[in-house]
N, C-alpha and C positions, 0 to 999 in steps of 0.2 A: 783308310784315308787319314791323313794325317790334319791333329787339333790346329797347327799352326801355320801357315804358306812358308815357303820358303823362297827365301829371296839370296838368289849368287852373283854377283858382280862379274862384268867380264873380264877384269882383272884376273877371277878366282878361274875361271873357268880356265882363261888361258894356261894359267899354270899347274891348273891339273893335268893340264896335254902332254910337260913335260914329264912328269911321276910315268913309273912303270904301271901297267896295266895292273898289275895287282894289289901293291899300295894304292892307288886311285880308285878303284871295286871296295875295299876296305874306307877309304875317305868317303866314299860316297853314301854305301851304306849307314856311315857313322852319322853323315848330313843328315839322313833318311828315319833314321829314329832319332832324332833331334826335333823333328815337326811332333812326334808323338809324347816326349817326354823331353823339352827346354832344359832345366837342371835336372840333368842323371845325375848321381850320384859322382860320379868320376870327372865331371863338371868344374872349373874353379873359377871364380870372380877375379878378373884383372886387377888389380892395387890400383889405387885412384883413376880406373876408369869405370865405364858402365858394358864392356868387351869384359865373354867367357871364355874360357878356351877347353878343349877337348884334345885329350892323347888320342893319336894313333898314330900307334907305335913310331917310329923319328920323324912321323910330321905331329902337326897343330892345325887344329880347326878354332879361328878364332870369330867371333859371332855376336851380335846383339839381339835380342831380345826386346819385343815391345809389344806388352802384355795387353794393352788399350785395342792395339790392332789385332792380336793374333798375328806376326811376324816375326820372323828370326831374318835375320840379314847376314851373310855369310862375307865377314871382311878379309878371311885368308884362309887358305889351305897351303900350307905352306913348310917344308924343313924346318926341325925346331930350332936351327944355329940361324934360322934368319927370322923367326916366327915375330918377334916382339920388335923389330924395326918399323920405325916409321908408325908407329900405333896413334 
């Protein structure tokens, strides 16, 4: 069971529908050890935000963190050529 709830916006969700079935098995997974371990190592802190983001492979998981809650909030999954739009 995972240390932190996960929370997906329906924005995210939608556009996991577009990704092919196996990049999105891969994204989701990555969501999935995210509740267990918040900064993995492979993790990096956005520049003047409080948003991490996580590779997988040519997408981004980009995500906040709030440690008071136990919550991760999942604000994108998303192509990395459009990943930091709109942030």
């Amino acid at each position: 069971m995972s240390k932190y709830e996960i929370q997906i916006t329906d924005k995210v969700k939608k556009s996991l529908t577009s990704i092919n079935k196996e990049d999105r098995l891969r994204i989701q997974m990555a969501i999935d050890l995210l509740g267990e371990n918040p900064r993995p190592p492979a993790a990096k802190k956005l520049q003047d935000s409080n948003y991490y983001r996580v590779r997988v492979g040519d997408y981004r998981i980009i995500y906040s963190i709030d440690d008071g809650k136990l919550i991760i909030q999942i604000i994108q999954a998303i192509h990395r050529r459009e990943a930091y739009r709109n942030i």
